[in-house]
C-alpha positions in Angstrom: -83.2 -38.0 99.9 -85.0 -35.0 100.5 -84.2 -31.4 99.1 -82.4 -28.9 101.8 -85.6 -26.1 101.3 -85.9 -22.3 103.2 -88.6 -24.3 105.8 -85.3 -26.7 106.5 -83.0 -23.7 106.9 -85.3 -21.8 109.3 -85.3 -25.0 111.8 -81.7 -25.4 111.6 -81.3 -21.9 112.1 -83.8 -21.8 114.8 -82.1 -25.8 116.4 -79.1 -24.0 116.7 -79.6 -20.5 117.4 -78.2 -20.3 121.3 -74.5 -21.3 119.8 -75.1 -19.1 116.9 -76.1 -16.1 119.3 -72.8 -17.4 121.4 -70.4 -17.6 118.3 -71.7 -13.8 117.5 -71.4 -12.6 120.8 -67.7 -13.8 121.2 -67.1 -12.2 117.5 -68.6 -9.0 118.7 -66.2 -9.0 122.1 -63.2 -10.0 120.1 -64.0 -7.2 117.5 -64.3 -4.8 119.9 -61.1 -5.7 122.1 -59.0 -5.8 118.7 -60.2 -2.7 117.6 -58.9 -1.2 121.2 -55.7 -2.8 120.9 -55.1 -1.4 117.2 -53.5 2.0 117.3 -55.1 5.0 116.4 -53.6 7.1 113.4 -54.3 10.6 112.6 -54.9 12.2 108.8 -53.8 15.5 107.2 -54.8 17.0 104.6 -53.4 19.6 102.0 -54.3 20.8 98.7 -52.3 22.4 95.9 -52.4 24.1 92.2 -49.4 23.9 89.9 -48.0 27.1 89.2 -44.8 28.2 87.2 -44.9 25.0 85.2 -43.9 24.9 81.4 -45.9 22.8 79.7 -44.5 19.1 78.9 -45.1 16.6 75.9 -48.9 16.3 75.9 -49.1 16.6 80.0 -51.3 19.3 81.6 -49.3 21.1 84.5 -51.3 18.8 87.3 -50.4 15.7 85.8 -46.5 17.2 85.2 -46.5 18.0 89.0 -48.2 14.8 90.4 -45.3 13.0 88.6 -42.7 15.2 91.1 -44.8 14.5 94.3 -44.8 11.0 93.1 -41.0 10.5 92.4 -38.5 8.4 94.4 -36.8 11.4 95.0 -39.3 13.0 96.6 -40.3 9.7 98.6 -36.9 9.1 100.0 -36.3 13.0 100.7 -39.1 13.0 103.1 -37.7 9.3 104.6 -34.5 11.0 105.1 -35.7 14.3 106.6 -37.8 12.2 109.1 -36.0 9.2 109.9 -39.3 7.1 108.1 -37.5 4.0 108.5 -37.1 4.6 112.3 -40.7 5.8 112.7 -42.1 2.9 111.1 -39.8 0.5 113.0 -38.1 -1.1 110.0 -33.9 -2.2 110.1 -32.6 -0.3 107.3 -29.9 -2.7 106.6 -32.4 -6.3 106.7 -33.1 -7.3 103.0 -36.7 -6.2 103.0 -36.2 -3.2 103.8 -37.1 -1.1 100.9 -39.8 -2.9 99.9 -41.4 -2.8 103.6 -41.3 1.1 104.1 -42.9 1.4 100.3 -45.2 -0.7 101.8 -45.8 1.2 105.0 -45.2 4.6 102.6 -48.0 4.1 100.1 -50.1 2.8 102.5 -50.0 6.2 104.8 -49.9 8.5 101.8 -52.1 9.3 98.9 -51.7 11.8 96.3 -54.2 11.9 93.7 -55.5 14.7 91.0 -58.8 16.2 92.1 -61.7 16.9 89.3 -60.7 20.6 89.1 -57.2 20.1 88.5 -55.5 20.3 92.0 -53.4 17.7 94.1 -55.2 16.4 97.0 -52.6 15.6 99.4 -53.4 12.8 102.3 -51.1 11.4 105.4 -51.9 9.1 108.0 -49.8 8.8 110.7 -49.8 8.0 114.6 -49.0 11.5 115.8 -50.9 14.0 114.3 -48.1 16.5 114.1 -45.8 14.3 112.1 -48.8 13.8 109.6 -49.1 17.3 108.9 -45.1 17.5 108.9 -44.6 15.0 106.3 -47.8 16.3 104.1 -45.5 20.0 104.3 -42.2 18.4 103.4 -43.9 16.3 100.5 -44.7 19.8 99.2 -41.2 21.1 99.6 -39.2 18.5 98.6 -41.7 18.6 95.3 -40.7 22.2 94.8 -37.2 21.7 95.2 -37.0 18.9 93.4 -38.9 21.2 90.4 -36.0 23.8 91.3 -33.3 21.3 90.6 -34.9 20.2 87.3 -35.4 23.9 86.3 -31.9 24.8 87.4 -30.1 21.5 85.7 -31.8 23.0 82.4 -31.2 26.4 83.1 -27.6 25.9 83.5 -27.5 24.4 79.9 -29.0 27.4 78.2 -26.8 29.5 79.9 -23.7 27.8 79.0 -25.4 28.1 75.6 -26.2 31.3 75.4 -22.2 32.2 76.9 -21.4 30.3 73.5 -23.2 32.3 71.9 -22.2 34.8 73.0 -18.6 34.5 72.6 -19.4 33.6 68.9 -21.0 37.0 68.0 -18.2 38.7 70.2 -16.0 37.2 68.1 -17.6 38.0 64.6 -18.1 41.5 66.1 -14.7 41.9 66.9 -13.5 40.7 63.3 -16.2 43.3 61.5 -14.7 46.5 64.4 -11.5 45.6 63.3 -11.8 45.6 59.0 -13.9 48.9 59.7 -11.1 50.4 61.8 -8.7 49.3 59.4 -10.2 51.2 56.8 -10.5 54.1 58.7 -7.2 54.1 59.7 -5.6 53.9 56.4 -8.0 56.4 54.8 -8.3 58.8 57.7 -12.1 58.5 57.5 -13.7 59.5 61.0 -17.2 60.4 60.3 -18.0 59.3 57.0 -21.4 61.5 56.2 -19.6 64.8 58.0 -16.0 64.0 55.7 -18.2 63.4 52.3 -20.4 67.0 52.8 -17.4 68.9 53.7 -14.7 67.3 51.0 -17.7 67.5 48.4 -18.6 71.1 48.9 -14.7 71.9 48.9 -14.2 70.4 45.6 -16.9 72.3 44.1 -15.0 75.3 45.2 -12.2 74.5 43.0 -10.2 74.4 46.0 -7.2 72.0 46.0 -6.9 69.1 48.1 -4.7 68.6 51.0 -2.8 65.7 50.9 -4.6 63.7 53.6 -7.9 65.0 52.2 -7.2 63.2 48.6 -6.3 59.9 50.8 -9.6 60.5 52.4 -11.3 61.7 49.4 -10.1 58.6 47.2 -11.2 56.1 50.2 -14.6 57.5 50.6 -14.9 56.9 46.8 -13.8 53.4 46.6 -14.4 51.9 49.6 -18.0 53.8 50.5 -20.0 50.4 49.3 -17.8 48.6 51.1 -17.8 50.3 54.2 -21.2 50.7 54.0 -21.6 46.4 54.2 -19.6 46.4 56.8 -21.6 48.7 59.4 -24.8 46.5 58.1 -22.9 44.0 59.1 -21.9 45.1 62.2 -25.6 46.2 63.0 -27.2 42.9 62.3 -24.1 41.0 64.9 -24.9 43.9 67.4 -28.5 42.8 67.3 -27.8 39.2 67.3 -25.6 39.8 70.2 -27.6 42.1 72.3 -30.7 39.3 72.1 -28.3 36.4 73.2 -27.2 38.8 76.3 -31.1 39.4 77.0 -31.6 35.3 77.0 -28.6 35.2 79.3 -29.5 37.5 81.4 -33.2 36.5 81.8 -31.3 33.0 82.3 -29.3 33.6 85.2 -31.8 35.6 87.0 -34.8 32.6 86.7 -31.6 30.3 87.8 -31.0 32.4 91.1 -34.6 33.0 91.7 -36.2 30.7 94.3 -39.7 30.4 93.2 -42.8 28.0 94.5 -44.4 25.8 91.7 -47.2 25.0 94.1 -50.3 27.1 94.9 -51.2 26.1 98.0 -54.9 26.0 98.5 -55.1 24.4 101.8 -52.4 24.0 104.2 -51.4 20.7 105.8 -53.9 20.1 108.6 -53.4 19.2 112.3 -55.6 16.7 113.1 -57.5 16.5 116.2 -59.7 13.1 115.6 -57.9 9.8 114.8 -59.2 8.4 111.0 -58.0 4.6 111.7 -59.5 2.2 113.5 -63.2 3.0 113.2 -64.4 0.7 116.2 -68.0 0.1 115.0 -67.1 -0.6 111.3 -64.6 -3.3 112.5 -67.2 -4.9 115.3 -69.7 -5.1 113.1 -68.0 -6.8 109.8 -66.2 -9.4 113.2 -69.9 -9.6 114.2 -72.0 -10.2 110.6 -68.8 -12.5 109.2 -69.2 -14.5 112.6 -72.9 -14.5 112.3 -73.3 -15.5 108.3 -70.0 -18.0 109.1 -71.6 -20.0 112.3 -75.2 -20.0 110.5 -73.5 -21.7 107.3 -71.6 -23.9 109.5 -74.6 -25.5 110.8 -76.7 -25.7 107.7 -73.3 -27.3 105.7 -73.4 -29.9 108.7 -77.0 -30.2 109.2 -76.9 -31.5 105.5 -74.1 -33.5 105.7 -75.8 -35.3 108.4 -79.1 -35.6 106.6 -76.5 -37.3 103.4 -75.6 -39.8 105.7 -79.2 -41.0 106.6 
């Protein structure tokens, strides 16, 4: 039995070469009417920087904001707000569903991190306007969905910082109310002015009224006293007047509407259809016919040569 060699190859090749010119032709013709009959689809584009991000674990502020655009929430927020499952012709209540339009989602859209850390933002769709519509409401679903985070936390430092609040009102309260007490039963008013003048009256050898001795006698036993409690007060006033600055910073970034993406460019409307490139898809139909009929005939050719 002889060995199938290049010189055996070439006359196969050349024996056969009207049906393999045929085979390739028809694969050409078939390529070219499928290709026709597959429907165009258009591609926008959009890139974004993060902005207004705090930073997260060990994630940089891309990474934190390409898990948002990525999220199921975001996905079926932009499903919702254009009917996906209609536009892809899928029956929301059959089985397979879900995992169809993921299919048909992930296969039209791509968000990926770019090497200077931005979000390149791609959609493909049939009508170039919805393309670039769904590439703008991926980016505002993303930011509201950021909002919603921001405000979810927000709202618990502010009930927080209410406690808080509340607690040094409280404590406050208690110190205003031992001070007043003490003033009240020792008819102090202004404690510097009442020493000076009760001081320089007793060095006169004048007598003392009788609210002045009450006054005189509190000053003298109570001064250290006193003197706690307004140190005391002052420290709670500070506390207090920093947990009202937190609060009020608080509620303003929580009623603030503010973008956490810097758009760089906006969603395109494309003008030239991305999907199907005719000549690619003709010419893999044509080669795979070609290499596939010119195998064919050497696999038989050899077969045949086996059985002699």
């Amino acid at each position: 039995m002889e060995n199938f060699n290049t010189k055996d190859i070439i006359a196969v090749l050349i024996k056969n070469k009207l049906s393999i010119i045929i085979i390739t032709v028809i694969a050409a013709v078939a390529g070219s009417v499928v290709s026709f009959m597959l429907k165009p689809k258009y591609k926008s584009y959009a890139v974004v920087y993060p902005v207004n991000l705090s930073p997260s674990s060990e994630e940089s502020n891309t990474e934190q904001l390409l898990q948002y655009f990525t999220s199921e929430e975001v996905k079926n927020a932009v499903a919702k707000k254009h009917d996906l499952f209609k536009h892809y012709d899928i029956d929301a209540n059959s089985k397979e569903a879900q995992s169809l339009f993921d299919l048909y989602f992930k296969g039209n859209i791509s968000i990926s991190p770019t090497l200077y850390e931005s979000i390149d933002i791609s959609v493909k769709d049939e009508s170039p306007e919805m393309a670039r519509n769904i590439a703008q409401s991926l980016i505002d679903e993303t930011n509201k969905l950021v909002m919603d985070v921001k405000r979810e936390r927000l709202g618990e430092y502010i009930k927080n910082s209410q406690k808080a609040i509340n607690k040094e009102s409280k404590n406050i309260d208690s110190i205003n109310y031992q001070i007043n007490e003490l003033r009240a039963k020792y008819n102090i008013i202004d404690v510097a002015a009442q020493a000076k003048y009760l001081s320089k009256k007793q060095m006169s050898d004048k007598p003392f009224t009788e609210d002045q001795k009450i006054t005189y006698n509190g000053l003298k036993t109570k001064n250290v006293e006193m003197s706690k409690l307004w140190s005391l007060y002052s420290g709670q006033a500070s506390t207090l007047n920093y947990f009202i600055d937190q609060y009020d910073k608080y509620i303003f970034d929580y009623n603030s509407d503010i973008s956490f993406t810097n758009v760089v460019s906006k969603p395109t409307l494309p003008d030239k259809k991305c999907f199907p490139v005719r000549w690619i898809i003709v010419s893999i139909s044509t080669l795979s016919a070609f290499a596939l009929a010119c195998l064919y005939f050497i696999l038989s050719n050899k077969a045949t040569r086996k059985v002699d």
